[in-house]
NUGUSE-319055 format. One record per residue (C-alpha): residue number from 1; residue in one letter; x, y, z. Coordinates in pm, 1 decimal, padded with zeros to 6 digits. Layout:
// residues N
+------+------+----------+----------+----------+
: resi : resn :        u :        v :        w :
+------+------+----------+----------+----------+
:  NUM :    A :        X :        Y :        Z :
...
+------+------+----------+----------+----------+
This chain:
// residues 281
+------+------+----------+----------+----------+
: resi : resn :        u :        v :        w :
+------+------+----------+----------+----------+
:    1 :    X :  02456.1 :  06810.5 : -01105.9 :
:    2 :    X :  02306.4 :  06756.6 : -00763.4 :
:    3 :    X :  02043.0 :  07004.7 : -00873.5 :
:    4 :    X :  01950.2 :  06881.6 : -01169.1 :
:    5 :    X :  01918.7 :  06475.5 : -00944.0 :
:    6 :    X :  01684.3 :  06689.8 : -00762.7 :
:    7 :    X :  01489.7 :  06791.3 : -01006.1 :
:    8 :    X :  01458.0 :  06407.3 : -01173.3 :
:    9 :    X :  01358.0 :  06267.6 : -00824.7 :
:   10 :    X :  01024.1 :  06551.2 : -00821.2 :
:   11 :    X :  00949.6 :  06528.2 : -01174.2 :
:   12 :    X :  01009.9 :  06098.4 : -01157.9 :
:   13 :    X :  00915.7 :  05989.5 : -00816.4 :
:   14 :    X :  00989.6 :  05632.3 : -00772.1 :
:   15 :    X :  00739.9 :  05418.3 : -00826.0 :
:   16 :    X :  00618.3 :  05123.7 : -00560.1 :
:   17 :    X :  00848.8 :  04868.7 : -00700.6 :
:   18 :    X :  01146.3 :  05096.1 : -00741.7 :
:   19 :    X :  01108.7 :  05177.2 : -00390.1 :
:   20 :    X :  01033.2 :  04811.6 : -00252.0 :
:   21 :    X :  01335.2 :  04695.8 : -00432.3 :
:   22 :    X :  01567.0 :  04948.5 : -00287.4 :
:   23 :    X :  01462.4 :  04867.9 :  00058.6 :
:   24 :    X :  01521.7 :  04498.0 :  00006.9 :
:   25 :    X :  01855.7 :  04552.5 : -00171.5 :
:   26 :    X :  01950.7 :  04792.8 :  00157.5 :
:   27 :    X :  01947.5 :  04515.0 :  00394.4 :
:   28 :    X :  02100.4 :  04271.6 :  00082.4 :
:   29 :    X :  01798.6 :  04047.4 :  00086.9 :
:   30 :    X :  01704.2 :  03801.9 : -00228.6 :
:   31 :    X :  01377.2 :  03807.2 : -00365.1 :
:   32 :    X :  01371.7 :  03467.0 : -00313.9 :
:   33 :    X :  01369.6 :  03499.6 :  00035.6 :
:   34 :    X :  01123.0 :  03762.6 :  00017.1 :
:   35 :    X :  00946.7 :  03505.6 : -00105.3 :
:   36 :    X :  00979.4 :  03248.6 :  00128.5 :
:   37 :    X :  00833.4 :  03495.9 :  00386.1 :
:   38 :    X :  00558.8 :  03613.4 :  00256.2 :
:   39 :    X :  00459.1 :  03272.7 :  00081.9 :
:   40 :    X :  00385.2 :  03518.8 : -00255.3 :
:   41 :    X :  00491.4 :  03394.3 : -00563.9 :
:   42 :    X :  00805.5 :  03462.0 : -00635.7 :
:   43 :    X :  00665.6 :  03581.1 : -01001.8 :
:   44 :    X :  00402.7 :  03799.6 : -00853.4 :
:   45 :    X :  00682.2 :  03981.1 : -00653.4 :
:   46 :    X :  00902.9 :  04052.8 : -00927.8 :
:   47 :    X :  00593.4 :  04182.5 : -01121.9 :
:   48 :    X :  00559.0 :  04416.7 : -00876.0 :
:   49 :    X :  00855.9 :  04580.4 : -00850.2 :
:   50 :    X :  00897.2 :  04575.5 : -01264.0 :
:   51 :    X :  00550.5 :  04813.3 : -01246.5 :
:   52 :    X :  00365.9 :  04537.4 : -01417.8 :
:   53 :    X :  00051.7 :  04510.4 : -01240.9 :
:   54 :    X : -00198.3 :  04336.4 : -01576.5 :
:   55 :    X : -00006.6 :  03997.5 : -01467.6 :
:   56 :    X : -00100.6 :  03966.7 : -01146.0 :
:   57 :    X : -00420.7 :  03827.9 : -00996.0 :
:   58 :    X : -00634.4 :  04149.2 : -00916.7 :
:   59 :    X : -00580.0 :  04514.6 : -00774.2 :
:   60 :    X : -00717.0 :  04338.3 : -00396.3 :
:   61 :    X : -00463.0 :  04051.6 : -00449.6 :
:   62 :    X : -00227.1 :  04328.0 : -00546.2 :
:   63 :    X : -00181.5 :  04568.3 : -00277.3 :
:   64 :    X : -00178.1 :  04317.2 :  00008.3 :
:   65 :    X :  00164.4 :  04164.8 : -00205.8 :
:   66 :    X :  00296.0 :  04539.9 : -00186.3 :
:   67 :    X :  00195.4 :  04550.0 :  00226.6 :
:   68 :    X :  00355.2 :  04224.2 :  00262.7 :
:   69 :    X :  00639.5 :  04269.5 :  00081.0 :
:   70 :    X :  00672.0 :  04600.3 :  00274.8 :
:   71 :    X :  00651.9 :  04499.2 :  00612.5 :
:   72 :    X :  00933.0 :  04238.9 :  00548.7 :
:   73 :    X :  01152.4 :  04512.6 :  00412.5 :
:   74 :    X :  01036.1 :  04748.6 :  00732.0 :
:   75 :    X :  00869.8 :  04996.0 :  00435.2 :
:   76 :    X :  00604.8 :  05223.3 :  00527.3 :
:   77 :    X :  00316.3 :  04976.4 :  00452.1 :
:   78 :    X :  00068.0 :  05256.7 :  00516.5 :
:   79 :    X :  00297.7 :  05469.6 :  00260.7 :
:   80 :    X :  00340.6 :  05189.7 : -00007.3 :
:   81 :    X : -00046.9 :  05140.0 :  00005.1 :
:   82 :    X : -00138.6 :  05459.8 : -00084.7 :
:   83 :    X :  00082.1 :  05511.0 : -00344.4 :
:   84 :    X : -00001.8 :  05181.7 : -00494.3 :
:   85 :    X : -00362.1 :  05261.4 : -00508.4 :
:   86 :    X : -00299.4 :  05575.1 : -00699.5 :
:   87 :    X : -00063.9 :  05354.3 : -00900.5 :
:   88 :    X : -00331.1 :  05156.1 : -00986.1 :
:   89 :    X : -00629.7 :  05352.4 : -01039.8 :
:   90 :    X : -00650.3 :  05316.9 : -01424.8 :
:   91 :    X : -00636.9 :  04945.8 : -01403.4 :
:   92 :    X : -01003.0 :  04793.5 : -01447.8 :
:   93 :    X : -01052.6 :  04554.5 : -01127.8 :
:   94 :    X : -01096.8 :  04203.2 : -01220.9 :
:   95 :    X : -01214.9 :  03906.7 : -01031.2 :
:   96 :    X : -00973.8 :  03766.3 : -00798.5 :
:   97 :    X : -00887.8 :  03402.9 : -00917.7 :
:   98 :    X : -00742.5 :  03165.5 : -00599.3 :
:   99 :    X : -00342.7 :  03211.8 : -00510.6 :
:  100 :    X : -00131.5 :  02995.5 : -00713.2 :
:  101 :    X :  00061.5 :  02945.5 : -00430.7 :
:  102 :    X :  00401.4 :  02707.1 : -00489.7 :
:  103 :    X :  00316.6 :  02414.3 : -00255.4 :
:  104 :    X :  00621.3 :  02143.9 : -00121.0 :
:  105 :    X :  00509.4 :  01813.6 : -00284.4 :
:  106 :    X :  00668.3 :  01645.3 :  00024.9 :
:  107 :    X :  00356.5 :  01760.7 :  00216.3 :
:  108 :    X :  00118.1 :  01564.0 :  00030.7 :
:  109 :    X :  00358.1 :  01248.0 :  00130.4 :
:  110 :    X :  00130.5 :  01059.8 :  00432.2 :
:  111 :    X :  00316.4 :  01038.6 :  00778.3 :
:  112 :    X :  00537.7 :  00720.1 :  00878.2 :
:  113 :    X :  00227.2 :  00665.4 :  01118.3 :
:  114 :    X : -00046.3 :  00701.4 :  00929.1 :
:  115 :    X :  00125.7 :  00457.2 :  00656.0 :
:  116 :    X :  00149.2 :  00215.4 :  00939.4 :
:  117 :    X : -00104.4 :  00272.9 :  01063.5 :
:  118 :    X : -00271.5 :  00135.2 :  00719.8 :
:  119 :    X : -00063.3 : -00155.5 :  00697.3 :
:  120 :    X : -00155.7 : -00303.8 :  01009.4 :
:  121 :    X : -00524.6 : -00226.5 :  00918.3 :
:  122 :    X : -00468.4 : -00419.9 :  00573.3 :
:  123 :    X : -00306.3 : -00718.9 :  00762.0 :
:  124 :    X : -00583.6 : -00756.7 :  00995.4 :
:  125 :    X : -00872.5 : -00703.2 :  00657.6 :
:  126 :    X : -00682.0 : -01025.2 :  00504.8 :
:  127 :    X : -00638.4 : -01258.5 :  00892.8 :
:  128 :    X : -01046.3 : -01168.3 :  00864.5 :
:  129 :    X : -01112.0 : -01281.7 :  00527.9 :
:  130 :    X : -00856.7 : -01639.3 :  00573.2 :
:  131 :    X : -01063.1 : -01699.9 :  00879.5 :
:  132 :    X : -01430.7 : -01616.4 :  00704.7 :
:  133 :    X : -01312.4 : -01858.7 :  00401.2 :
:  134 :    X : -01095.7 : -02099.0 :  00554.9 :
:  135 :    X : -01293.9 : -02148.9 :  00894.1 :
:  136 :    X : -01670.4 : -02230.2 :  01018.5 :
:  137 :    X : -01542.1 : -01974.4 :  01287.5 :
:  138 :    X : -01789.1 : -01695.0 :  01213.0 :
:  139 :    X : -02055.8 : -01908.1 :  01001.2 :
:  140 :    X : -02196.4 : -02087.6 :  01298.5 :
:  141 :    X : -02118.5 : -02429.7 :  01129.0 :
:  142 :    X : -01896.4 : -02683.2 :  01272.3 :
:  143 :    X : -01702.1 : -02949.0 :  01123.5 :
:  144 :    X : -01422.1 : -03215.1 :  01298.5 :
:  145 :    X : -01074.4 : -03297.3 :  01127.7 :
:  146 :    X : -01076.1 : -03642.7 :  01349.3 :
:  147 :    X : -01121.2 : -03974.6 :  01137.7 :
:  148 :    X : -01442.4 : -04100.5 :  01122.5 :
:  149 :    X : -01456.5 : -04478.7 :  01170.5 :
:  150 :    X : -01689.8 : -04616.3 :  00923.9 :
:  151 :    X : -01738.7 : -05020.7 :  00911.4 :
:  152 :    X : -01752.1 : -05191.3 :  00595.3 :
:  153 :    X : -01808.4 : -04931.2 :  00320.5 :
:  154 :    X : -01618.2 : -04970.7 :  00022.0 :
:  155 :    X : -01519.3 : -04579.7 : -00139.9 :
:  156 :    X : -01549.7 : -04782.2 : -00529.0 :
:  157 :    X : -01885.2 : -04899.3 : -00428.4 :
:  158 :    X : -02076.1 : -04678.6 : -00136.3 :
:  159 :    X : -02407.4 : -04754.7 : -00310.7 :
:  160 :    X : -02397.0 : -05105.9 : -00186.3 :
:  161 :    X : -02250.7 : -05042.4 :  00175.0 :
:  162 :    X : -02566.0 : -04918.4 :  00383.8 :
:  163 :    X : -02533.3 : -04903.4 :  00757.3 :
:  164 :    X : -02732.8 : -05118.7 :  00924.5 :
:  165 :    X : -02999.9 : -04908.1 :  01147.8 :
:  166 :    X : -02911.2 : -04940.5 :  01563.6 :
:  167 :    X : -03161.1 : -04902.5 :  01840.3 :
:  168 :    X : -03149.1 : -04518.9 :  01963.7 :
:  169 :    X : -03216.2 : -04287.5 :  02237.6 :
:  170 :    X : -03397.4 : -04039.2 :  02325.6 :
:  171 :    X : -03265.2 : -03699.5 :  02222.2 :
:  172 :    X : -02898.2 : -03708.4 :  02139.3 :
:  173 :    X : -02648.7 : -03541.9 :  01906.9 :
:  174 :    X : -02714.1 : -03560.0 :  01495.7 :
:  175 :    X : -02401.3 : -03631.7 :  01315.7 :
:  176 :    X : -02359.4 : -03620.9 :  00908.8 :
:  177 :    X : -02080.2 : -03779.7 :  00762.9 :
:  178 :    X : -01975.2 : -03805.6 :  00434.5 :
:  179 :    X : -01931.6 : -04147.6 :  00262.2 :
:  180 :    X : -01789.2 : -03987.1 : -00072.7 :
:  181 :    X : -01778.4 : -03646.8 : -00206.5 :
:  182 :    X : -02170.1 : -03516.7 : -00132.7 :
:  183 :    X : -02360.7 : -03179.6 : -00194.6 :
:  184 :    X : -02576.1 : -03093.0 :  00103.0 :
:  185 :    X : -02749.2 : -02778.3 :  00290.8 :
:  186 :    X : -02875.5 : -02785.3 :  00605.8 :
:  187 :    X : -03185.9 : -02564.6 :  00700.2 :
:  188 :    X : -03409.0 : -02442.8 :  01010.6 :
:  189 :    X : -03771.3 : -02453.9 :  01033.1 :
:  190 :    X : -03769.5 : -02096.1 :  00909.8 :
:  191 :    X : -03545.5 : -02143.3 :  00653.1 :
:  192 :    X : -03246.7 : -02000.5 :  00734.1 :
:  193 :    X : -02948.7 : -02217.9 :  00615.8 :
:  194 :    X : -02735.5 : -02331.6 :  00894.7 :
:  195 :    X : -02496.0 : -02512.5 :  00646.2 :
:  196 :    X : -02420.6 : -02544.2 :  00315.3 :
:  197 :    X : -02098.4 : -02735.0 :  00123.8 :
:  198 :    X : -01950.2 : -03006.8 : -00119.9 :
:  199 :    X : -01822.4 : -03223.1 :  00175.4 :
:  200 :    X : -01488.5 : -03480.0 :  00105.5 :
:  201 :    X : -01487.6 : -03814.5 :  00214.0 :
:  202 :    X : -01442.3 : -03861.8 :  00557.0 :
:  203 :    X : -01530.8 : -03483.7 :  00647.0 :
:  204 :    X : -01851.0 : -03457.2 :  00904.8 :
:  205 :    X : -02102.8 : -03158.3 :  01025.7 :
:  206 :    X : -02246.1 : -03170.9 :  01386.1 :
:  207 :    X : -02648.2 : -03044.3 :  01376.9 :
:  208 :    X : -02678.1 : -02810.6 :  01662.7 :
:  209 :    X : -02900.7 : -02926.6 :  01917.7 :
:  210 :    X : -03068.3 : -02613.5 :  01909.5 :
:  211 :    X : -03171.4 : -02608.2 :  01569.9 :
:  212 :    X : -03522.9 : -02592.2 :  01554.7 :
:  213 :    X : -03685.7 : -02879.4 :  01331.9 :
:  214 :    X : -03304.8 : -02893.0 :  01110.8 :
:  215 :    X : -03399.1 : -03000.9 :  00772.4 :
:  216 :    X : -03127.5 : -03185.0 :  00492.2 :
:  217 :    X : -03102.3 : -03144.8 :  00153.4 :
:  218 :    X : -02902.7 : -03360.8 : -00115.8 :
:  219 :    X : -02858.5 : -03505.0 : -00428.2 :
:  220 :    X : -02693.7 : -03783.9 : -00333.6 :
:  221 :    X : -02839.4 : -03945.2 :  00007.5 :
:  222 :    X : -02624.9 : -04265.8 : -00035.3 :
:  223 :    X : -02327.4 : -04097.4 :  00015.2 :
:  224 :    X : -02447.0 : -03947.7 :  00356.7 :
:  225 :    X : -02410.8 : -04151.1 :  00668.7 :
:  226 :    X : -02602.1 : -04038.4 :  00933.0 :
:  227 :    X : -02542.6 : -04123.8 :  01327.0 :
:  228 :    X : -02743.7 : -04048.7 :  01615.7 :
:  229 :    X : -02521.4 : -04011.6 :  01997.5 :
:  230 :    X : -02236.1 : -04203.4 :  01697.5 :
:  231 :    X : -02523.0 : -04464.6 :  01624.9 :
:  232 :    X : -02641.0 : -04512.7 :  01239.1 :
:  233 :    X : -02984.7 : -04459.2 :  01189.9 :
:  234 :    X : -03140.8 : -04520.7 :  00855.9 :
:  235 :    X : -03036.5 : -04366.0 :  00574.1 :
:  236 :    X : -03181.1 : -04061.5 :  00402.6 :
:  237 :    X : -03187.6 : -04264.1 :  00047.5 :
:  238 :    X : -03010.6 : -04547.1 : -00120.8 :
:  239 :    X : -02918.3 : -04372.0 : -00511.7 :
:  240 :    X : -02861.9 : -04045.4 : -00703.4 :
:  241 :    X : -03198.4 : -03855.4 : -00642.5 :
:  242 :    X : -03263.2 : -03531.7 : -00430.3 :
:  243 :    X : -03385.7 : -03550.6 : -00124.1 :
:  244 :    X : -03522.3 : -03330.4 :  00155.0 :
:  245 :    X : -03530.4 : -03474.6 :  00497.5 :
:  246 :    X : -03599.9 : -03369.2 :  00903.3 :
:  247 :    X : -03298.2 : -03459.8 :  01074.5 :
:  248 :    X : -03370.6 : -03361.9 :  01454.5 :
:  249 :    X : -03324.5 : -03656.8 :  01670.3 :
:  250 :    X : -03702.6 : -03692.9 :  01708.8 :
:  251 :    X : -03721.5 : -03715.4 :  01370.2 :
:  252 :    X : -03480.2 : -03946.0 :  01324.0 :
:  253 :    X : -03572.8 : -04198.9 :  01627.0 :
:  254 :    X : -03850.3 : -04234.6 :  01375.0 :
:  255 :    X : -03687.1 : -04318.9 :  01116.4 :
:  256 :    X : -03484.8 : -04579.4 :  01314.6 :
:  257 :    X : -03799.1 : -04763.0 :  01407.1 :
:  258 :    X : -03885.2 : -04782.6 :  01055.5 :
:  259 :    X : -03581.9 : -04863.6 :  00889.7 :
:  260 :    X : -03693.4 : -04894.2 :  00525.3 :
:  261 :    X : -03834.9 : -04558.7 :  00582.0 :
:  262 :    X : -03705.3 : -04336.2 :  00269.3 :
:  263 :    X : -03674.4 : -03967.1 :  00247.1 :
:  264 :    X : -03927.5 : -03738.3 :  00099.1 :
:  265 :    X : -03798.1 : -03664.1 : -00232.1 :
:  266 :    X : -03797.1 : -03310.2 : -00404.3 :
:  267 :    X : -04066.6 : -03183.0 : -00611.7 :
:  268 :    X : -03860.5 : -03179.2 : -00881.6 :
:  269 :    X : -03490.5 : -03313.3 : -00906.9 :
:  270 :    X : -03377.8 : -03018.6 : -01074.1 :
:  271 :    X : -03503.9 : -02776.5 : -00804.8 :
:  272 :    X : -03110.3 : -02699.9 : -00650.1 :
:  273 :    X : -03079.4 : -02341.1 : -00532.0 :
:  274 :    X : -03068.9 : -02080.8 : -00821.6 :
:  275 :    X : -02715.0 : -01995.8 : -00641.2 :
:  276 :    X : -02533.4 : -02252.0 : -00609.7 :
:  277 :    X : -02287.5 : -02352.8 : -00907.7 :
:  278 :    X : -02266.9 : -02698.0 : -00773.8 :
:  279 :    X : -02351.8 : -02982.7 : -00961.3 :
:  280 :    X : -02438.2 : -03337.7 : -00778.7 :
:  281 :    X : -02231.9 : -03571.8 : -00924.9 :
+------+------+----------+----------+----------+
């Protein structure tokens, strides 16, 4: 009997697999953990010791499995490699597609610190766009919640209350205040718009005394009260037509020493800008 087990182990050697596997089941290892070493599929592994080399990726991909596999098992790497080639040399070599490797879906989770990280970048996006919408912070226009104290106008009938021009000085701040609900922009000598809003009763825009030549535009100048160092001046216009007007102080000390002195009105009423949605009432 021992002859004849002899004689089976020359005339069937044991193949790479058979001999893989008996290493790993010497030191009572899983395949599993085999494959938690190597990081080879635990598929691929079992393939190989089964002899069934068409299922795996190509002959390359194959025989560093085998070495791998080896080394963990303390097999002759050298050994297994050689046989493995001669093991394979009928098999037609076939492009080597990537590893299918068996990722942990937990990596792809982001980090507690990156996710806050993201939050706090979110919270400051939205404090940025409340204080671009809500505020004249980063517009360069200024307006004032303090009352405005306007004498004798009536809000049912603003047409008929016009302030009554008062000497002014030279130079001074420009003030706009709102009578009623009014439409106006506000404009450099090069055109570019320094202000632009439906304004509420009450509400009021300082000119900066920098602006260079500020120019006004409205549809409704009798609903716009406008002060000079808090003194009325004439008005820009006395009913519902569009107006465009200089309001520096220069141009306004003007306008006080001719007090019937209208605005220049549009070209053409119509002529609002192509995009703003607002209508004047």
């Amino acid at each position: 009997m021992e002859g004849e087990s002899a004689d089976n182990a020359t005339l069937f050697p044991a193949t790479v697999g058979e001999k893989l596997r008996a290493a790993r089941e010497a030191q009572k290892l899983e395949l599993s953990e085999i494959a938690s070493r190597t990081r080879i599929p635990q598929r691929h592994l079992e393939a190989i010791e089964n002899g069934n080399y068409t299922g795996l990726p190509s002959i390359t991909y194959t025989m560093g499995f085998a070495k791998a596999y080896a080394r963990v098992v303390g097999a002759d790497e050298v050994a297994i490699g050689r046989q493995l080639r001669e093991e394979l040399g009928d098999l037609p070599e076939r492009p080597a597609p990537p590893p299918a490797y068996d990722f942990d879906e937990r990596s792809r989770v982001p980090s507690r610190g990156i996710a806050l990280m993201g939050a706090i970048v979110a919270i400051l996006v939205l404090i940025g766009v409340g204080l671009w919408y809500g505020t004249n912070l980063f517009r360069g226009g200024a307006s004032s919640d303090e009352p405005v104290a306007i004498e004798n106008v009536d809000a049912g009938n603003a047409a008929a209350a016009v302030p009554t021009p008062a000497p002014v000085i030279s130079g001074g701040q420009v003030t706009l205040v709102a009578i009623d609900t009014v439409w106006l922009r506000v404009t450099d000598a090069s055109g570019k718009r320094l202000f632009e809003k439906e304004m509420a009763a009450g509400e009021r825009y300082d000119v900066p005394a920098s602006a260079d030549r500020p120019r006004v535009r409205t549809g409704r100048p009798d609903r716009l009260q406008v002060l000079l160092n808090g003194s009325n001046v004439a008005p820009l216009g006395t009913g519902v037509e569009t107006v465009e007007a200089e309001v520096s102080a220069a141009a306004l000390q003007a306008r006080g020493q001719q007090p019937g002195a209208p605005a220049t009105p549009s070209a053409a009423a119509g002529d609002a800008p192509a995009g703003n949605a607002t209508t004047f009432p």
